[in-house]
C-alpha positions in Angstrom: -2.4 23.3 -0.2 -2.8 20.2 2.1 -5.1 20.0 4.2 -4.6 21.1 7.6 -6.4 18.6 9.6 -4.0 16.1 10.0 -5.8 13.8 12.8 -8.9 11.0 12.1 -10.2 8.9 14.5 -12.5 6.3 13.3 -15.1 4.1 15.5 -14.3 0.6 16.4 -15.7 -2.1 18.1 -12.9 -2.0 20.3 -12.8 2.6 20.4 -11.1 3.7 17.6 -8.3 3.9 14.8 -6.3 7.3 15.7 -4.3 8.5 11.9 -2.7 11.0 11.2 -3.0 11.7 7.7 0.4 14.0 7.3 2.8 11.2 8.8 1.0 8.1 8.5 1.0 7.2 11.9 -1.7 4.9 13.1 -2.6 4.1 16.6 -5.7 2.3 18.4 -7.0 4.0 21.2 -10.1 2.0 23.7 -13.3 3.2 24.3 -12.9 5.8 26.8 -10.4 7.3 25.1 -12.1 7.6 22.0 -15.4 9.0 23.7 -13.1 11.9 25.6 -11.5 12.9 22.0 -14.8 12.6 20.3 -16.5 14.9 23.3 -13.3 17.3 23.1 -12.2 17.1 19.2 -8.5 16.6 20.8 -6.5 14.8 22.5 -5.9 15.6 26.3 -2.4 16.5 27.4 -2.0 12.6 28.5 -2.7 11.3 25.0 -0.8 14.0 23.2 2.5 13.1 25.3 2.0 9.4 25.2 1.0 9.3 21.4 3.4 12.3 20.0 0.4 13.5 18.3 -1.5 16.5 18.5 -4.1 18.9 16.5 -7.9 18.6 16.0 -9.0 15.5 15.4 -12.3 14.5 12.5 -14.6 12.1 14.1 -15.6 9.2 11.5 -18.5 6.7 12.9 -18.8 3.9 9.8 -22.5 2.8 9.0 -21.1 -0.7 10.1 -19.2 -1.9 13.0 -18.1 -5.5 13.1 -17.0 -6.8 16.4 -14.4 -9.2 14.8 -12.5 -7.1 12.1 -11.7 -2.8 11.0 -14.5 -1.0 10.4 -13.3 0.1 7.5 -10.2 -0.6 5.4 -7.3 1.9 6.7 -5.8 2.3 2.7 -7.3 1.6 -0.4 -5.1 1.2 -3.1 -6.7 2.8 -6.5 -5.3 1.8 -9.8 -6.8 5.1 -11.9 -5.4 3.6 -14.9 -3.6 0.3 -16.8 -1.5 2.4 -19.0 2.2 2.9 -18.7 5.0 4.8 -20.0 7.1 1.7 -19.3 7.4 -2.5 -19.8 9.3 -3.5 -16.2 10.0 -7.3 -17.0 8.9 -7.9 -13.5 4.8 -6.1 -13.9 2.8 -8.1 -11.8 -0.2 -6.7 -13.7 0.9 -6.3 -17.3 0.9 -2.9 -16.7 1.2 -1.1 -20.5 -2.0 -0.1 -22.7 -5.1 1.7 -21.5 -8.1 -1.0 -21.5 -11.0 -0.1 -22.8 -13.8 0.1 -19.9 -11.6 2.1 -17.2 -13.6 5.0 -14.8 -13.6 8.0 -16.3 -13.0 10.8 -14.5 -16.6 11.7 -12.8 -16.6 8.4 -12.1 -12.8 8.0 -10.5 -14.2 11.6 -8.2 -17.8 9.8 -7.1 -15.3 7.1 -5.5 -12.8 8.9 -3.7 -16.1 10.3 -1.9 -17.3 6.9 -1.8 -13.9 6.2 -0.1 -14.2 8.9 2.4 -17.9 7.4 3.4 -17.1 4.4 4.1 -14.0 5.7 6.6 -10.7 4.9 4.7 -8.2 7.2 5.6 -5.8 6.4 3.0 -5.7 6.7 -0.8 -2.8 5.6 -2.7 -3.3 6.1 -6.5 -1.5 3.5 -8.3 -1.8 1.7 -11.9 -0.2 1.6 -14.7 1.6 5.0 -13.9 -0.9 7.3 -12.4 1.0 10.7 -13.8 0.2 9.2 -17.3 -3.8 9.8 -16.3 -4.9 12.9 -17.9 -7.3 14.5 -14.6 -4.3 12.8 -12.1 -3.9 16.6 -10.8 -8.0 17.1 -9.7 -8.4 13.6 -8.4 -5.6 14.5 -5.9 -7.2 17.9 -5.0 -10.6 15.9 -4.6 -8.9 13.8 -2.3 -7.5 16.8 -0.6 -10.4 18.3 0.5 -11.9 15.4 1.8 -9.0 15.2 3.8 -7.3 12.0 3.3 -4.1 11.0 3.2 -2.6 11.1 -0.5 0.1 8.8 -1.5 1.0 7.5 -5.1 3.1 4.9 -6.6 5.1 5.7 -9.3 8.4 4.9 -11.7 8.9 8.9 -11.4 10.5 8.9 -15.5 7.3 11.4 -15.9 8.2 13.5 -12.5 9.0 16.5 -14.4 10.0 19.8 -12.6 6.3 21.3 -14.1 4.6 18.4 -13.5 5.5 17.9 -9.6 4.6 21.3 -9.2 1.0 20.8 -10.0 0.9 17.7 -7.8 2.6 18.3 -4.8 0.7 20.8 -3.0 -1.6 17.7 -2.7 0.6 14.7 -1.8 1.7 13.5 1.3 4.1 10.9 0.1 5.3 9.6 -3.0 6.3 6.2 -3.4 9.4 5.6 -6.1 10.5 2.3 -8.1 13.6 1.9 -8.0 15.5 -1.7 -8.8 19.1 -1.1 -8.3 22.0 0.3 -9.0 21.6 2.0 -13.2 22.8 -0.9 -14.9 20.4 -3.5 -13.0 17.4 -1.0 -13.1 18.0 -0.1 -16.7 17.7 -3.9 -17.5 14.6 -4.2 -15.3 12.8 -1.2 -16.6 14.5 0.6 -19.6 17.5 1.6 -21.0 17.9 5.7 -19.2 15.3 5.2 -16.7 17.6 5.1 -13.9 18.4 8.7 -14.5 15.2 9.8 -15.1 13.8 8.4 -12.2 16.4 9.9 -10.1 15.9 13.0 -11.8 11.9 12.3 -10.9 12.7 11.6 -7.2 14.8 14.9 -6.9 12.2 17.2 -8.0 9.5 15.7 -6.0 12.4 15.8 -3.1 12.3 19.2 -3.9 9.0 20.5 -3.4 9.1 18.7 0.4 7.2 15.9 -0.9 8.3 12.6 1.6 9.6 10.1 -0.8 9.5 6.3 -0.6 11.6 3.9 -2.3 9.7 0.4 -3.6 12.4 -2.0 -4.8 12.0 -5.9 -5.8 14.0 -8.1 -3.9 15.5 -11.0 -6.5 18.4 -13.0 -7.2 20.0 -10.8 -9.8 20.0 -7.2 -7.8 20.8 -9.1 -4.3 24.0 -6.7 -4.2 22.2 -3.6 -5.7 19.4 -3.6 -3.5 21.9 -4.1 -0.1 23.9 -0.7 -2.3 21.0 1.5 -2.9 19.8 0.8 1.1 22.9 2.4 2.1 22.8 5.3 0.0 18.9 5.8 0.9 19.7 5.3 4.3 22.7 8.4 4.2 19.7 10.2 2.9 17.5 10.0 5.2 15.1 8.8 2.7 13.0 5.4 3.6 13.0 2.1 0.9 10.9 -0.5 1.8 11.7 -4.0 0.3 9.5 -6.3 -1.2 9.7 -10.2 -2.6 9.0 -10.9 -6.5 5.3 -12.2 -6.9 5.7 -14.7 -9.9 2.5 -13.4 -11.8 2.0 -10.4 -14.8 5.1 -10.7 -17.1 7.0 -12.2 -13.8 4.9 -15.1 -14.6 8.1 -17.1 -15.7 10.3 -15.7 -13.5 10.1 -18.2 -10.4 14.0 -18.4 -10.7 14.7 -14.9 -9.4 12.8 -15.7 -6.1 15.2 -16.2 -3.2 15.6 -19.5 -1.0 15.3 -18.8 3.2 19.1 -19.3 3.1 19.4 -16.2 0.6 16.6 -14.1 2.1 19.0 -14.8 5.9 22.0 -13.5 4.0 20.3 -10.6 2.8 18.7 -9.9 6.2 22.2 -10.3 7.8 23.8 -7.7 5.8 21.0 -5.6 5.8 20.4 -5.5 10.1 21.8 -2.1 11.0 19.3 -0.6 8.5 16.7 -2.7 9.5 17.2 -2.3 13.1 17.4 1.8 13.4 14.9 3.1 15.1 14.1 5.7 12.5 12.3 2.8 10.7 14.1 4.3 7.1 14.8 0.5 6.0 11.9 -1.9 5.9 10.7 -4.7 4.2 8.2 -7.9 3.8 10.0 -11.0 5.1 12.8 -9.7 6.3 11.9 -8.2 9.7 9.6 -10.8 10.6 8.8 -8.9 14.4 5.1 -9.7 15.8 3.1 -7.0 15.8 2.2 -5.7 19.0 -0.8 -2.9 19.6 -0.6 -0.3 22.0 -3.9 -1.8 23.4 -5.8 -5.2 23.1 -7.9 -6.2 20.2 -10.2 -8.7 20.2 -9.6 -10.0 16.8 -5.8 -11.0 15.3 -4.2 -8.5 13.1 -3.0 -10.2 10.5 0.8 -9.0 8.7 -1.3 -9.5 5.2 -3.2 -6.1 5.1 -5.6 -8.1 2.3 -9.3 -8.1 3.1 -8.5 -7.1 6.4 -7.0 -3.5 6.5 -6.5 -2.9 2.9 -8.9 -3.6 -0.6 -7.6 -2.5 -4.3 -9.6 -1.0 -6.5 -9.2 -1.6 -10.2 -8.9 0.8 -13.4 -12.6 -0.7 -14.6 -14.0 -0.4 -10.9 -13.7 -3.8 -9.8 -12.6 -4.6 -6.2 -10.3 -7.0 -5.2 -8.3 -7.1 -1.7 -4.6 -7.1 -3.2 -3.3 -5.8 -6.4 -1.0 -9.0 -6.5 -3.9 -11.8 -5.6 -5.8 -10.3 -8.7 -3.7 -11.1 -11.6 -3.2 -14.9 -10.1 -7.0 -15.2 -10.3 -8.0 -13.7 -7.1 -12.5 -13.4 -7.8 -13.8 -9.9 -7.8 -15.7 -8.8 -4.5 -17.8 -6.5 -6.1 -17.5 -3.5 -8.7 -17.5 0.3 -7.5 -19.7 2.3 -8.4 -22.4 -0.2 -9.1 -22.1 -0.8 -5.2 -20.9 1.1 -2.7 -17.4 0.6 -0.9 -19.2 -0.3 2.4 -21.6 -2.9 1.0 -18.9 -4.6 -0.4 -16.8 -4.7 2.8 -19.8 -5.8 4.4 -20.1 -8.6 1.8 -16.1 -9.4 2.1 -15.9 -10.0 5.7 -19.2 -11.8 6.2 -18.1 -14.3 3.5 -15.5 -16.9 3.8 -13.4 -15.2 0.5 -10.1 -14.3 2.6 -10.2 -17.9 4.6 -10.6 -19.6 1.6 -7.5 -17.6 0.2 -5.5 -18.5 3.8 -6.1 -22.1 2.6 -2.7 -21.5 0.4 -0.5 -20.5 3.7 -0.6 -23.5 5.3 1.2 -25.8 2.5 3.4 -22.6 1.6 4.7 -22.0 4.6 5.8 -26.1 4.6 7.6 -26.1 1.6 11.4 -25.7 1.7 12.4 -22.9 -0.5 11.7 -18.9 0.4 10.9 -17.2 4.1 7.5 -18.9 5.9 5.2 -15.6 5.5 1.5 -14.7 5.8 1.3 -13.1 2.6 -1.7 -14.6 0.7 0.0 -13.4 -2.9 3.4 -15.1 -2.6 1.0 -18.2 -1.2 -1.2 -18.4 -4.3 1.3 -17.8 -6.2 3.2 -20.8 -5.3 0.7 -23.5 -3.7 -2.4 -22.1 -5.0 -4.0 -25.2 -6.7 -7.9 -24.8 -7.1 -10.5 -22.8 -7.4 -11.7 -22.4 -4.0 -7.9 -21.2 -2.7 -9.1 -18.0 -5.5 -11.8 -16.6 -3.0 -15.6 -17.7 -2.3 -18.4 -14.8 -2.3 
């Protein structure tokens, strides 16, 4: 069964990060707020009504707190395993074959604890295809009981009626790749996936697990993608919408990206989705809104959850702070469990390895095809040009 405490509140330099781990919802409270919820391991009736939140609440106080970033990244992306039980043409990571020096399974539990240490309240298990991973089904009940959020990425073809069963009394979301309508998803990702990914997102529908659609914004499923967000959204299910990253076996494939002219087109006939309050349609670049915090922090919060919010943790153990700056070259931070999680966030945000990265937005975000964004991927991707725009530790 899940776990039934659903709220976290972690120390910051500024009070605290309030989650909650069964919606996702994540809040900042200041530092009288956090020290009445940490006295009273709840939130007063104030709180509760302003926030919409309520329960018990798990105090976390991180071994370090910097006064100019998170205490700790919010998700962690873990990539349990390289193998996959399908060849997408756009795999920014070559996902496919098992390599040879992945965790094993002891090693994959020691850093979900490691996780939970250092004050992330989010795991999303990712790869490769994560159901593929024989142990998948305890590394989600470890996770469980340490009470963190669960979320996994998956094409769902493997989403069997059995095999949800087993996993969803432990997950809190799954998060479903889906390209199109059948004929443009088949071409992305395999003749007869399309049904069998519906198929896959019906049964895990079906044992109230939330569901998540991922699709890949390009040139030749424009139409699709603007088709399959009205059918999510008379659904009620959410689909978030992401740009092509030109790296893995998308390497070559710098055509399908769209121009800013494209990307306003799509945005235009995409608004009423976008713009429901529900949130059910979302996506990278094309609801640019600034972020604004319910209070004040004294550092910038940056759209790019990379090295600030967010770190991804490779099938061999290796840390890097997007899945999608690694395969472009993006250097290793460090290498789990050689080191623990927290002395190598220490490491990453005392060093200049996510400036040096931010080197790449600056000439992006001048050049005259695609939307202007802050993602340090697409950035590298396109204007990366030396070594030192890879990361410096």
């Amino acid at each position: 069964m899940l776990s039934q405490n659903v709220l976290k509140l972690r120390k910051e330099c500024f009070g605290g990060t309030l989650f909650d781990i069964v919606s996702g919802k994540r809040v900042y409270v200041n530092n009288a707020e956090f020290k009445s919820i940490e006295h009273n391991h709840n939130l007063d009736d104030r709180l509760a009504s302003e926030l919409r939140m309520s329960g018990g609440v798990d105090i976390i106080k991180p071994a370090w707190i910097p006064d100019f970033n998170f205490s700790a990244p919010d998700t962690v992306f873990f990539e349990v395993t390289r193998a996959c039980n399908l060849r997408c043409i756009h795999c920014f990571n070559n996902s496919g074959v098992k390599t040879r020096d992945e965790l094993t399974l002891d090693q994959c539990l020691f850093v979900i604890e490691d996780l939970v240490k250092t004050g992330v309240q989010e795991i999303r298990f990712t790869g490769g295809e994560p159901m593929i991973l024989d142990g998948i089904e305890e590394l989600l009940s470890r996770a469980n009981a340490l009470n963190l959020r669960i979320s996994m990425g998956t094409n769902a073809v493997l989403a069997t009626a059995e095999k949800v069963e087993g996993l969803a009394k432990f997950l809190h979301m799954a998060v479903v790749s889906i390209d199109g309508t059948e004929e443009r998803h088949d071409a992305i990702r395999g003749k007869g996936t399309f049904k069998k990914t519906m198929e896959g997102m019906e049964n895990l529908l079906s044992q109230d697990v939330k569901v998540r659609v991922n699709t890949v914004l390009m040139r030749s499923n424009i139409l699709d993608t603007i088709e399959l967000a009205k059918y999510l959204y008379s659904r009620d299910i959410s689909l978030f919408i992401r740009r092509l990253i030109p790296s893995g076996r998308a390497l070559d494939m710098s055509d399908e990206m769209l121009s800013k002219d494209e990307y306003e087109n799509v945005r235009t006939q995409l608004l009423p989705y976008l713009e429901d309050p529900r949130g059910l349609t979302q996506g990278h670049y094309l609801s640019e809104k600034e972020i604004k915090t319910r209070i004040p922090l004294p550092f910038r919060r940056s759209n790019c959850s990379a090295g600030h919010r967010g770190m991804v943790i490779l099938p061999n153990g290796e840390i890097q702070t997007c899945g999608f700056l690694g395969p472009l070259g993006e250097q290793s931070v460090g290498k789990i469990p050689d080191e623990s999680l927290v002395t190598i966030w220490k490491r990453l945000l005392l060093s200049n390895h996510i400036s040096s990265l931010e080197k790449n937005l600056e000439p992006h975000n001048k050049c005259s095809t695609g939307p202007c964004t802050n993602c340090l991927a697409i950035a590298l991707a396109t204007c990366g040009s030396n070594q030192s725009a890879r990361g410096d530790l």
